[in-house]
Steps between C-alpha positions, in 0.01 A plus 500: 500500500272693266729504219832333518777686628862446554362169353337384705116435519473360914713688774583278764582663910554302871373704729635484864335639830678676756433724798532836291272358236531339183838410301476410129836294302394423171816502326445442108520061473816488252659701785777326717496502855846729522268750327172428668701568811432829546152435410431329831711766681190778385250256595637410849574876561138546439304223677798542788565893558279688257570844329636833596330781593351661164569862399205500280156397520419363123708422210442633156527180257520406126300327231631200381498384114619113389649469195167512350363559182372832407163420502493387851670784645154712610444165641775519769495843530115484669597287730756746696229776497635888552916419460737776447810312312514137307711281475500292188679172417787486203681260359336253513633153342366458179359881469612764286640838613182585289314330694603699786471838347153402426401436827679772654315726253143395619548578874650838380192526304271353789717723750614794341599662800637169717855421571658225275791302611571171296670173674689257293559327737885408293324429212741674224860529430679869492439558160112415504452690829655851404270465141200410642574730816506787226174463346308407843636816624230674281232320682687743797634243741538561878775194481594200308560222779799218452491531132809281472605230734884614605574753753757575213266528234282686707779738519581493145080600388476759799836710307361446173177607545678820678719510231232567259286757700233177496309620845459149638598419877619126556352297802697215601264179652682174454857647563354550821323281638668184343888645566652387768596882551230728485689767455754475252275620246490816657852488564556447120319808407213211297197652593316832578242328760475173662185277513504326856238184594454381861549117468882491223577731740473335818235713677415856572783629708733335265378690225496771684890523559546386135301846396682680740888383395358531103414885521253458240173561457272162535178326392369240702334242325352144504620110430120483411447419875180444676322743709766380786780593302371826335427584898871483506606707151256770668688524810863540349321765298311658767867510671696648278611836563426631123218324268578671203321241265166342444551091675481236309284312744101493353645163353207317670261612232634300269426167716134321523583423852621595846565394810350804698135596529614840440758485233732768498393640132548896472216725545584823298793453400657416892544205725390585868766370767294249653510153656378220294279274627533125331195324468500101566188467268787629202773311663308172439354626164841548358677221713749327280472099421642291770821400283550887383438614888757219580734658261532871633486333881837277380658836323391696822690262743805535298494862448456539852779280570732671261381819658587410869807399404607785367623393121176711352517815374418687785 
């Protein structure tokens, strides 16, 4: 990584070959295998049957800023070129809610006429959420995303902030993608949009059919995937009947390294459906240490296994 994010400075991803192309599982290390399960489901749905028919030919996609500090934010920014929203990280551990209104406040000033949405990602508790929430919202804020980590919190900010007239939409991330019911948050009245990734998901069709039963509006974003797995955010998005939001997929710009020779990195503000094409010059660049490689092949085998047998998530 550039910069650290979700802190973490190296992004680790087993890639698996099939006869519709390339899978990716690179479920997050601290991750156990009942929730890297669905991780291999993507990645076996990708290598093994590849992606439905698109209803679009490009996907419009966000700029992406790390809990940086302000001085480094025109930094990030150039990397993501001609973007049309941002997404800026909030709440981070040991930051201040100043801290975030600072940052905030530079791409507004950078951006002036970008969309802003803000991710959490849980970071606050109600009471921190609905007062910072209230002076973001002057930055003008397309969304805040998973501001607190409860479906029932999420609830609880969504009515306060409506309560107040405070114009903020709430995205919920983590109560999907790491429930074992997608959908109860939009059951529960939590959230006025969903954010949906491939992999947590268990694949493109999967996601699909989770959009679908939600009746909200969705952003597909990234697990800070490769190439491979952005390849497979772009599809779901390229797939969905409605795309009313900028994807959070450009993530690869904030990585020194791919696995593609054409990395799937927005041009203009879009990603172009397109097949990727992995490289075995980067594969054996970026090949992990023989005990590390031994690692992800022993999680792999009993991932798989748990898979097959039906006690994983999907």
């Amino acid at each position: 990584m550039r910069v650290k994010f979700r802190g973490i400075l190296h992004r680790e991803a087993l890639l698996v070959p099939g006869p519709a192309g390339w899978g990716e599982f690179s479920p997050f290390p601290e991750y156990d295998d009942a929730e890297a399960a669905p991780w291999l489901a993507a990645a076996l749905e990708a290598a093994g049957e590849g992606y439905p028919d698109p209803v679009r030919t490009s996907v419009p996609v966000n700029g992406t800023v790390p809990a940086v500090a302000v001085e480094q934010v025109e930094g990030v920014l150039a990397r993501f070129g001609a973007v049309s929203a941002v997404k800026v990280k909030v709440a981070e551990h040991g930051q201040s809610v100043a801290e975030d209104l600072a940052r905030v406040a530079e791409v507004r000033r950078l951006l002036p006429a970008a969309g802003i949405r803000v991710d959490a990602n849980g970071g606050w508790d109600v009471p921190t959420a609905v007062a910072a929430l209230e002076s973001l919202a002057e930055a003008g804020l397309e969304y805040a995303e998973q501001p607190v980590p409860e479906i029932s919190g999420l609830r609880e900010v969504r009515l306060e902030l409506q309560r107040r007239g405070i114009p903020v939409l709430i995205a919920a991330d983590e109560s999907v993608r790491k429930e074992t019911d997608p959908l109860r948050v939009a059951r529960e009245d939590a959230a006025d949009l969903i954010v949906v990734k491939v992999a947590p998901l268990g694949g493109v069709r999967r996601a699909l059919k989770i959009v679908a039963a939600a009746g909200l509006p969705a952003v597909v974003s990234s697990a800070l995937d490769t190439s491979v797995g952005i390849r497979a955010g772009v599809a779901l998005a390229a797939s969905l009947p409605e795309l009313p939001y900028a994807c959070g997929l450009g993530t690869l710009s904030l990585m020194t390294g791919d696995v593609a020779g054409e990395p799937m990195v927005p041009d203009g503000g879009a990603l172009a459906v397109r097949d990727v094409l992995v490289d075995e010059d980067m594969l054996e660049r970026y090949a992990a240490a023989p005990g590390r490689r031994q690692w992800w092949l022993d999680r792999l085998e009993r991932v798989y296994g748990q898979l097959m047998s039906g006690d994983g998530t999907v």
